[in-house]
N, C-alpha and C positions, 0 to 999 in steps of 0.2 A: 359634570362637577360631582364630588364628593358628597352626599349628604351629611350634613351635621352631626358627630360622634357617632357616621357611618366606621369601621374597622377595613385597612386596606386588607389586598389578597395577598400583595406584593410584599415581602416584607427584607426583601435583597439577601436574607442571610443565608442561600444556598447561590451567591453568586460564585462562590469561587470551588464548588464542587461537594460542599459538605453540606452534611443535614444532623437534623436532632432525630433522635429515637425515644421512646418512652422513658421518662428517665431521666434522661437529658444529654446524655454523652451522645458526641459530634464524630460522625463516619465519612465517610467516603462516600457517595451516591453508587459508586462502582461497585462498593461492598454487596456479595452474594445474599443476604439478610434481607435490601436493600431491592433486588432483582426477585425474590422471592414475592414480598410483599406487594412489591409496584403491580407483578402480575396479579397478582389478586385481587388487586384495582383495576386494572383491566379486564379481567374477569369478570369483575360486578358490572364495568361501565357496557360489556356488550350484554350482560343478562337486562340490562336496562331495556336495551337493542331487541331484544326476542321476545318481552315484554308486550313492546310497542308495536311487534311484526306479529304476533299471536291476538293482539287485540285487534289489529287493523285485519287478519284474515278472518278472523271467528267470531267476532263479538255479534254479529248481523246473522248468521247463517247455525251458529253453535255458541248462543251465548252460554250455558251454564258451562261448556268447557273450557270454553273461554276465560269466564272466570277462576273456576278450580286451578288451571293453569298459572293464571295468573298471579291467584294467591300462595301458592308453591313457590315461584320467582320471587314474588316480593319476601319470602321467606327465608330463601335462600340468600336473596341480595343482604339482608340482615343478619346473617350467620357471615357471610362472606366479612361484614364487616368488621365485627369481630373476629376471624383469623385474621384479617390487615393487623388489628390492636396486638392480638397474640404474636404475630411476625415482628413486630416493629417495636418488640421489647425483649433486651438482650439479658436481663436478671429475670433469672428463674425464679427468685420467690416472689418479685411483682409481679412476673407472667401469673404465677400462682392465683393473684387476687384480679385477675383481670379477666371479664366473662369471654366463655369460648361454647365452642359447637360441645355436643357432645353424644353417645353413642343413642338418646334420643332422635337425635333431629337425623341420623343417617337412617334409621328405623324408616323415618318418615318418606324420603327418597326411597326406600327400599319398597315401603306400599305404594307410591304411586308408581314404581315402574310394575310391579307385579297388577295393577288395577290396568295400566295400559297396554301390559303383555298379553293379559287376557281376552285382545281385541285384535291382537295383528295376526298375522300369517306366520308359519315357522321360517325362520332364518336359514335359507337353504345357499345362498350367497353375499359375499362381498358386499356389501351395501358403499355405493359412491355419493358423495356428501352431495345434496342436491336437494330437485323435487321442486315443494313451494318456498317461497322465498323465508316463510319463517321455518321452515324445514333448515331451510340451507346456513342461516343465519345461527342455528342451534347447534350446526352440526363446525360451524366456525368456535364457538362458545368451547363446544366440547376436546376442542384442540387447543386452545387457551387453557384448560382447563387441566389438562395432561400436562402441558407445561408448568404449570404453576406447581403441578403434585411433585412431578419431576426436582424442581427449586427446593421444593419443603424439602424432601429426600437427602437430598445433595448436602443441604443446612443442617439436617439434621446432624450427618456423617461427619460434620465438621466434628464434631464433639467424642466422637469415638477415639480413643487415647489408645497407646502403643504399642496395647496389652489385646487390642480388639473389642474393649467393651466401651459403653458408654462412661466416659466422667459426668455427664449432666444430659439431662435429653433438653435439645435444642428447639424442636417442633412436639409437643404432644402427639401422640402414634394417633387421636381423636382427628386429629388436623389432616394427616395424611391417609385415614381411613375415609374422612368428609368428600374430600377432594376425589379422592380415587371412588367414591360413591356418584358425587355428581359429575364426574364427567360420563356412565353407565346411562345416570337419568337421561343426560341430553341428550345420548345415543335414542336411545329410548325415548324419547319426545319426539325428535325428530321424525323417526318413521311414524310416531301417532299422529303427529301432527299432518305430514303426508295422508294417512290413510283416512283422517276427520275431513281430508280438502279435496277426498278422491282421485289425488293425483299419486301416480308411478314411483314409487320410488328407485330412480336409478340403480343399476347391479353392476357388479365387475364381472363381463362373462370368459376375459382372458381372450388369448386371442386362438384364431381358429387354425 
């Protein structure tokens, strides 16, 4: 049963294929805007995932990395959330007043992969997604994550007029620099995280 002036989740009005975006004009679910965004949601909902796989491996044996890591994701899941808002508004001067990442918060991914590089071994091969399970989990996130940069890309280009330039920039170049920064970090996690749990990180040696 419903609790008392509980709010359903359900509210029917994307039965027949359409949804609202910030604003309020009614699209297509098929719409590229729409495929941009969603992955960014997905993106957050597996950072949730590596979160849960970084706590469950480290928090007993490496708790302060544990943490530090930690709070980096939770940070990121909250920047994430805001490009969903950024995506999911098609008027550039509301995007305007609407919070977004910014060339701070890529600074910040940018220190802790240089904190973590300063601990691994030189990258002499192919690295194959693997290792521990929140390795491997990260290194799922960081292909998510390339897709999504991909979508912003593409959305952007929608807006480049006949002439080659832009008429209005569709994704802040912030959004597509955030993106293309963190999928670097989770590269970059992943082998830290590998090498915090002493386990191998798998190579591509090609074949003999």
């Amino acid at each position: 049963m419903t609790a008392a002036g509980a709010s359903k989740v359900y509210t029917k009005a994307g039965d027949k294929g359409k949804t609202s975006l910030i604003g309020g004009s009614r699209v297509s679910k098929a719409e590229l805007r729409l495929d941009a965004y969603g992955t960014v949601d997905e993106l957050n909902s597996l950072l949730g995932l590596v979160h849960a796989e970084v706590t469950s491996d480290l928090a007993v044996f490496q708790p302060r990395e544990s943490e530090s890591i930690a709070r980096i994701l939770n940070l990121v899941q909250h920047d994430l959330f805001e490009v969903g808002s950024h995506l999911a508004c098609e008027d550039a001067a509301a995007r305007s007043n609407l919070p977004c990442v910014n060339s701070g918060q890529v600074a910040m991914l940018e220190r802790a992969m240089d904190a973590y590089s300063g601990e691994l071994s030189e990258l002499k091969h192919f690295v194959l997604p693997g290792g521990a399970r929140s390795a491997a989990v990260a290194h799922v996130a960081r292909t998510v994550c390339r897709r999504a940069e991909r979508l912003c890309v593409r959305l952007d280009e929608t807006a480049i007029g006949a002439k080659g330039e832009h008429d209005s920039a569709e994704v802040d170049a912030v959004v597509i620099q955030y993106l293309n920064r963190l999928s670097d970090y989770l590269f970059v996690l992943s082998r830290h995280l590998n090498r915090l749990l002493g386990v191998d990180e798998p190579i591509w040696r090609g074949k003999s």
